[in-house]
N, C-alpha and C positions, 0 to 999 in steps of 0.2 A: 407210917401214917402221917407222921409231921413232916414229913421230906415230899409228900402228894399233898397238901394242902399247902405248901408253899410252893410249891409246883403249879397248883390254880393257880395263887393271886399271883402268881409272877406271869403269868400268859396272859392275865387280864388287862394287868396292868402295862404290857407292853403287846397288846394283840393292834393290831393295823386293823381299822376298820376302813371297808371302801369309801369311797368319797363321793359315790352315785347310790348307791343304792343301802348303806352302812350295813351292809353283812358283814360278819368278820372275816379278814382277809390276812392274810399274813406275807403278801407278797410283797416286794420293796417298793412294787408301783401304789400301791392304796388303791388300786381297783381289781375288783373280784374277775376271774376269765370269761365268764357272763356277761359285765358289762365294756369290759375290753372290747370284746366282739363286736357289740354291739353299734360302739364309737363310730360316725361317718367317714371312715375310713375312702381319702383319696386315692384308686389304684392308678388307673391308664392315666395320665396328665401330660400337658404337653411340657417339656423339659426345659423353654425357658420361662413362660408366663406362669405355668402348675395350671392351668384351666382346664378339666376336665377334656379328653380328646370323646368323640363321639364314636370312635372302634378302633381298636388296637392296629389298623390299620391307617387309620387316618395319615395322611402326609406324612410317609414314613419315609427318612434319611438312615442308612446304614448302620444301624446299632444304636439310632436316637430317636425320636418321636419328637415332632414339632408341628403345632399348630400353624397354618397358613396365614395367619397374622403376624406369627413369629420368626416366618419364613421370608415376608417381606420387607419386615422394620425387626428385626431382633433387639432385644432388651440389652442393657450394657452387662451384663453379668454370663457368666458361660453357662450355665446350670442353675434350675431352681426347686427344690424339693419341700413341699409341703403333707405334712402327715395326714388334714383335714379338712374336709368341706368347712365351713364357719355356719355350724347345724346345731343343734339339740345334741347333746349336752355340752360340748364344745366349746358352744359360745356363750353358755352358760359358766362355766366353769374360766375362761379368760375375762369376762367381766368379774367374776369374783377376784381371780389375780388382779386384776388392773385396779379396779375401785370399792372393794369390800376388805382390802389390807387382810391378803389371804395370798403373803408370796411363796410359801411352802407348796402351793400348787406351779409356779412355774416350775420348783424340782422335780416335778411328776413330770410335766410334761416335759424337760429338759430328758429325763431319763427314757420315756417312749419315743422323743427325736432320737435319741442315740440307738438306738434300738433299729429306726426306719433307716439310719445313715449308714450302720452297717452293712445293712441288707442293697443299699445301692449302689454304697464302695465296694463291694466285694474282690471287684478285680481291677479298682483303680485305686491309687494313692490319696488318701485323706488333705484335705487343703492344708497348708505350716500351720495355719490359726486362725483361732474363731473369735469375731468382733461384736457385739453385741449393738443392738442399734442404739446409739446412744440419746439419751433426755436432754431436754434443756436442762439450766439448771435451774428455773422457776417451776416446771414441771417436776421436779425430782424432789425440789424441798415439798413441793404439796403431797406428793405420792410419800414419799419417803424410802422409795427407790426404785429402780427401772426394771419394769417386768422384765426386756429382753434380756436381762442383765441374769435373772435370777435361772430363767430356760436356759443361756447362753452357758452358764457357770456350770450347771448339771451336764448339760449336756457334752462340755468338754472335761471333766473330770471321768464321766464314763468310757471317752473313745481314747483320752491319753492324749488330745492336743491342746498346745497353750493357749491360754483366754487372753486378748491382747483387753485392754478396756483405757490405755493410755493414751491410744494413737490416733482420736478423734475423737473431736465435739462436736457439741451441736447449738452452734452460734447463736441461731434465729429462733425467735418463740413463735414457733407458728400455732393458728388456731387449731382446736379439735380437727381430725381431717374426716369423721364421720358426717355421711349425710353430704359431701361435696365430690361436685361432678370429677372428670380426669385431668383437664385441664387447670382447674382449681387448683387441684392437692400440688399440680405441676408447677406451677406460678407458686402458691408458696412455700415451697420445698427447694426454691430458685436460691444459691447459695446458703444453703440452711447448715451445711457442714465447712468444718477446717478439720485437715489435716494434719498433724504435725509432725515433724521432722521426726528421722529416729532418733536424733541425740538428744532430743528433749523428755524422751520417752524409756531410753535404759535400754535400746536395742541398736545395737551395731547396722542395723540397715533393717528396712520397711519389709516384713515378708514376701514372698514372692506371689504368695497364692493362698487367700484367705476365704472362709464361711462368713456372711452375715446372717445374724439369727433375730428373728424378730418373733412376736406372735403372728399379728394376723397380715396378710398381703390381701387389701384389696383393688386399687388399680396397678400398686408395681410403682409408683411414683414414687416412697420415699423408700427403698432397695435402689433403684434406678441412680436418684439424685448423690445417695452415697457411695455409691459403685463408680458414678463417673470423676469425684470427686477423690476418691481411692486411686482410678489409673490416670489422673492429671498428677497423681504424686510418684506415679511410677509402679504399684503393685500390677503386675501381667493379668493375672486369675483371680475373679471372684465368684463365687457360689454365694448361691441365698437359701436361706435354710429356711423355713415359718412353722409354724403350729398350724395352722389355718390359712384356705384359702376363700375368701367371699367369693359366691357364684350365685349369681342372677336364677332364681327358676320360673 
C-alpha cells in the first residue's frame, strides 16, 4: 500500500505534461500524439528553398524535387529541410523560445528535427557537423542565449553528430530582420559572418560537410549569407536544417 502511494506521487511528480494542450504526457517530446499530429507539418517542399512544391510532381529532377526558382538561381547550400510551415502552434511556441525565456522548447523542437532528419537521411550519410546559426554577441547578452544554439544541441545529441559552435561569428549587429523585404535582410546580412580558422577553434581542419540549423527561414538570406561565407573558407557541403518555414498564404 505504501509502495502504491509513492508510486503516485512519484509519477506526478515527474509526469510530462504536453506543452499545447497540458494533458499528461509522458513522452520525451512534451506533446501528446494528438497534438503532434496536429502541428503544420511541411511534406512535399522544394529541397533547396523548403517552399511548399504545388504537387509531388512539380519540377521534378531525378530522385529531388525543386522549385523552378530554385532551378534557375539555386541557393548556396545543397539541401534544405524544414519540419514547419511558420503556422499556429508553431509560431507560437518559437516566439516563446526566442522572447518568453522558454529555451527548454528549442529541446523539443531539436528532438522532432532529429526525428524529420532521420527520415530523410535514410540512405544518405549525415553531414560531419551541425553549426548552429550564430548571435551577435549584443543579441546574446540580451536573450541570454541563442535559440539556434539550444535546437542545434538537441538535435545533434540525438542523431550522434558533433555540434561545432566555435567555427563562426556573427561580427555585424544587424536589425530585427522581421517585417523586411528580401533584399533588405540581403543588404544587411552583407558580411555579417567570419569564419575562423580550424587552429583557432580545436579542430585539425574545417569539416567537409556541415547542417546549419536555425529556427525559422523566411527569405533564405541569413542561411544563404552563411553558407557562402562557410565555402569561401573551404567547407564543399552545406545543408540547412530549420523549425520553420514562412509562406505567404
Amino acid at each position: 500500500m505504501v509502495n502504491k502511494w509513492l508510486k503516485n506521487i512519484q509519477d506526478k511528480l515527474y509526469a510530462t505534461t504536453c506543452i499545447l494542450c497540458n494533458c499528461v504526457e509522458v513522452n520525451e517530446m512534451a506533446l501528446c500524439d494528438a497534438c503532434r499530429q496536429e502541428l503544420p507539418w511541411l511534406t512535399c517542399a522544394c529541397l533547396s528553398c523548403a517552399l511548399p512544391l504545388s504537387s509531388p510532381d512539380t519540377e521534378v529532377i531525378p530522385g529531388r524535387q525543386f522549385c523552378g526558382a530554385c532551378l534557375q538561381n539555386p541557393l548556396p547550400f545543397s539541401q534544405c529541410h524544414c519540419m514547419f510551415t511558420y503556422d499556429y502552434p508553431v509560431d507560437r511556441l518559437i516566439q516563446q523560445l526566442k522572447f518568453q525565456q522558454k529555451p527548454g522548447y528549442g529541446k523539443i523542437l531539436g528532438k522532432l528535427m532529429a526525428t524529420l532528419i532521420q527520415q530523410h537521411y535514410q540512405n544518405t550519410q549525415f553531414p560531419d557537423a551541425i553549426v548552429p546559426v550564430p548571435l551577435h554577441k549584443t543579441r546574446l547578452r540580451e536573450r541570454g542565449y541563442n535559440q539556434a544554439y539550444e535546437i542545434a544541441s538537441s538535435c545533434a545529441t540525438q542523431l550522434g553528430i558533433p555540434l561545432l559552435i566555435k567555427n563562426c561569428r556573427r561580427i555585424k549587429a544587424t536589425p530585427h530582420q522581421s517585417g523586411l523585404n528580401a533584399s533588405t535582410r540581403r543588404k544587411n546580412l552583407r558580411a555579417a559572418f567570419k569564419i575562423l580558422p580550424s587552429n583557432s577553434t580545436g579542430l585539425t581542419q574545417n569539416p567537409r560537410s556541415i547542417a546549419l540549423v536555425d529556427d525559422v527561414m523566411t527569405t533564405g538570406a541569413t542561411l544563404a549569407e552563411l553558407s557562402t561565407a562557410f565555402q569561401k573558407s573551404g567547407t564543399k557541403e552545406i545543408h540547412a536544417w530549420c523549425v520553420a518555414r514562412t509562406v505567404l498564404h
